[in-house]
DONU-480413 format. One line per 2 residues: number of its first residue (from 1); their letters; for each residue z, y, x of C-alpha. Coordinates in nm, 3 decimals. Layout:
<rs>
NUM> a> Z:Y:X  ...
</rs>
This chain:
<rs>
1> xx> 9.815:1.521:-1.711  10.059:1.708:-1.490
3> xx> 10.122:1.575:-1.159  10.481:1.556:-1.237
5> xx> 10.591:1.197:-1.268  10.940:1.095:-1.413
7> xx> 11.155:0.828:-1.344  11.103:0.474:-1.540
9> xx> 11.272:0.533:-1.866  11.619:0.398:-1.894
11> xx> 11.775:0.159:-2.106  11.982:0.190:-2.393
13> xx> 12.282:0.103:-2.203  12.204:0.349:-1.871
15> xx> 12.180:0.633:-2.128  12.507:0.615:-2.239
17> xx> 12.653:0.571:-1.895  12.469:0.886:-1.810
19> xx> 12.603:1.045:-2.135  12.950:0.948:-2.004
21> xx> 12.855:1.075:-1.687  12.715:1.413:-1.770
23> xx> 13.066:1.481:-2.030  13.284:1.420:-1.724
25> xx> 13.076:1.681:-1.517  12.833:1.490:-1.303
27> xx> 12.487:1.679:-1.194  12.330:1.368:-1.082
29> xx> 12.306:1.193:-1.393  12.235:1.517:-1.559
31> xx> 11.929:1.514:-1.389  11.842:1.150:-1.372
33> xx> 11.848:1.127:-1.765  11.595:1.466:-1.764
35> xx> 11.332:1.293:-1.464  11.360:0.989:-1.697
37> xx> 11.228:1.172:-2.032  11.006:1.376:-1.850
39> xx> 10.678:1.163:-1.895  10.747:1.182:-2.240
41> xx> 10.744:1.566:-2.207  10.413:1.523:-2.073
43> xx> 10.268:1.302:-2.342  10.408:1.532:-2.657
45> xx> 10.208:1.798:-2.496  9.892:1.564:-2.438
47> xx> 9.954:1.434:-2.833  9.995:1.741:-2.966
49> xx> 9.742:1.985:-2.751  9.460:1.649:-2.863
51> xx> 9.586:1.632:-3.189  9.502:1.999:-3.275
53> xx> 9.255:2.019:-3.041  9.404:2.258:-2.838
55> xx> 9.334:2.128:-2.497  9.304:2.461:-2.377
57> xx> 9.675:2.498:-2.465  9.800:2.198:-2.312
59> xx> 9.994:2.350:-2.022  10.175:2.622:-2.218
61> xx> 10.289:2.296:-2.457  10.371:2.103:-2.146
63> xx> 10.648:2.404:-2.031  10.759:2.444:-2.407
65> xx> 10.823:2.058:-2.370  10.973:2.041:-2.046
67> xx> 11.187:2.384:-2.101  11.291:2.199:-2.447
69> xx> 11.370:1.882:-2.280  11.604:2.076:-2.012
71> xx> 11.776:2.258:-2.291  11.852:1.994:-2.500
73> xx> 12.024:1.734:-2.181  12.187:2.038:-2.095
75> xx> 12.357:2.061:-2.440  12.375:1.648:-2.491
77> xx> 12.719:1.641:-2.409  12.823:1.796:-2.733
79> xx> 12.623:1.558:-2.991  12.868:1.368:-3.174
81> xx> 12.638:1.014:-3.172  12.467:0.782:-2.903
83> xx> 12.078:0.827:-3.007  12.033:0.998:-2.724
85> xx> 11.631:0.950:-2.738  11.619:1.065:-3.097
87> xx> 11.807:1.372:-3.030  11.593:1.455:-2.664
89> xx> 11.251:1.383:-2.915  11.339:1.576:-3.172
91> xx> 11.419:1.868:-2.992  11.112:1.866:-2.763
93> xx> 10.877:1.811:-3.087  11.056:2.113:-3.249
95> xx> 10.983:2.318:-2.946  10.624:2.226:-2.939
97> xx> 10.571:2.280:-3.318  10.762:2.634:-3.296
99> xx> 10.557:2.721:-2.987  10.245:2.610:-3.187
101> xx> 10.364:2.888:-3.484  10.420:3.165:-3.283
103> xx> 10.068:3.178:-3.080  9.857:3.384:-3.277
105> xx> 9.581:3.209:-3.125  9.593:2.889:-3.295
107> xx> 9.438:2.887:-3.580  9.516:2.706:-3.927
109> xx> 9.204:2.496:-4.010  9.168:2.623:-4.405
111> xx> 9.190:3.016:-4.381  9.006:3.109:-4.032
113> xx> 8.673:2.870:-4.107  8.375:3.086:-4.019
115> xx> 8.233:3.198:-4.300  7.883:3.040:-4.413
117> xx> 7.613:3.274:-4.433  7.314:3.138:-4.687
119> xx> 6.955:3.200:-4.547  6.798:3.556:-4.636
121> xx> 6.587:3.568:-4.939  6.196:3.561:-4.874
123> xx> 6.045:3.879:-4.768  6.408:3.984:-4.656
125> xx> 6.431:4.025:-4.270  6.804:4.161:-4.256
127> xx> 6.726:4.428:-4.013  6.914:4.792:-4.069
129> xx> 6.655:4.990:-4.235  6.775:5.315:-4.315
131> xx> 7.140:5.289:-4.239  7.188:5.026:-4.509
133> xx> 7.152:4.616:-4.486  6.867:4.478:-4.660
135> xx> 7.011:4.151:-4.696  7.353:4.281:-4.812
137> xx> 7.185:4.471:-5.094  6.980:4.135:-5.183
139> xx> 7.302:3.993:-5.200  7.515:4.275:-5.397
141> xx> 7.153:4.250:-5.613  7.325:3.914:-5.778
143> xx> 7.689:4.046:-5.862  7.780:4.135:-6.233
145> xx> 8.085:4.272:-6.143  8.295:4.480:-5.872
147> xx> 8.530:4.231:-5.844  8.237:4.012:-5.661
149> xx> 8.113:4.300:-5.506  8.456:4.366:-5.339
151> xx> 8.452:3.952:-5.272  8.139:3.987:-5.104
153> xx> 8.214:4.280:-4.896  8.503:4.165:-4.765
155> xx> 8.359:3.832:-4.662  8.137:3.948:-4.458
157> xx> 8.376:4.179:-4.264  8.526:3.808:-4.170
159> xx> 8.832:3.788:-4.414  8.937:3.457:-4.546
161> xx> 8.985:3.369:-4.894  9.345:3.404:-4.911
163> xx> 9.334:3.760:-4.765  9.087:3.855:-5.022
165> xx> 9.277:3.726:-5.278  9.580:3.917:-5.179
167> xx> 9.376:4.218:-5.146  9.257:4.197:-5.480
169> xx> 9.529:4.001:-5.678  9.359:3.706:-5.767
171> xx> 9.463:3.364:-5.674  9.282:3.192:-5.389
173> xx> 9.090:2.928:-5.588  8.970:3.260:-5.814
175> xx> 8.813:3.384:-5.450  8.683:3.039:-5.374
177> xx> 8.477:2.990:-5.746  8.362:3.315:-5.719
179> xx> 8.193:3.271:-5.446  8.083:2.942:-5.493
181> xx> 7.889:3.098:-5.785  7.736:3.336:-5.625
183> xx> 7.591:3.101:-5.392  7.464:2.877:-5.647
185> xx> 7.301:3.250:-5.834  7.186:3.336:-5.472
187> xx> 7.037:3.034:-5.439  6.877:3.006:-5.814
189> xx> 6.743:3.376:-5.734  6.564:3.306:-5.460
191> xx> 6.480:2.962:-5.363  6.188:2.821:-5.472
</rs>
């Protein structure tokens, strides 16, 4: 974890004092009430970066977190009610979770899954022959239709099911049976 440490956290009673404090303009317990929600900065970050396994992102979470958690003490003295922890919480786990959205590199687990690729059919070594893809063709061999064709296809240039289905209005769980049956033809075809 970071190798800022907080304060011990403060009791019910010291928050609103600090509350008080901070609405008749006093610094000091502005910043006593952020050092003592800091290590809880640090372990949203932890939870959340571990939780998505996203350890790689951990320290951009941590400053979302901490930036979050200044913002919000900095704005406590206009909430209208004394849950001072569920308001600081809140608005650091909002932070985290819009952060999270707006990286385009996390991932959602259902819709960027590598896509499976089923073992080449015997006497098919998937080398470019002739500008074209020997086991693409053994593949496309197995479609009735263009519709799977077009499935196929775009596939293997790495789109998920939902694109695919947008591409070629269909619903998602369309996409997913289709292919589903043309692995279980692919496989029929040519396993043994």
């Amino acid at each position: 974890m970071s190798e800022i440490k907080g304060a011990e956290p403060l009791l019910e009673e010291e928050q609103l004092k600090c509350l008080e404090a901070i609405r008749n303009g006093d610094e000091s317990a502005r910043e006593k009430l952020i050092m003592s929600y800091i290590n809880l900065a640090h372990y949203l970050a932890y939870r959340f970066a571990h939780r998505y396994r996203l350890g790689y992102y951990y320290d951009e979470l941590e400053s979302v977190a901490i930036a979050s958690l200044v913002e919000s003490v900095s704005k406590i003295e206009n909430i209208t009610h004394d849950n001072i922890g569920g308001y600081i919480l809140t608005r650091m786990k909002g932070a985290i979770l819009d952060a999270m959205a707006s990286q385009p590199i996390i991932k959602t687990p259902r819709g960027k899954r590598p896509a499976k690729f089923q073992p080449l059919p015997k006497g098919v070594s998937g080398k470019q022959k002739g500008g074209s893809n020997e086991a693409l063709e053994a593949v496309l061999q197995i479609c009735r239709s263009n519709t799977e064709k077009e499935i196929v296809k775009s596939r293997l240039a790495g789109k998920t099911d939902e694109q695919i289905a947008a591409q070629l209005s269909l619903s998602r769980l369309q996409v997913h049976r289709t292919r589903k049956s043309l692995q279980k033809r692919y496989r029929e075809k040519y396993d043994e």
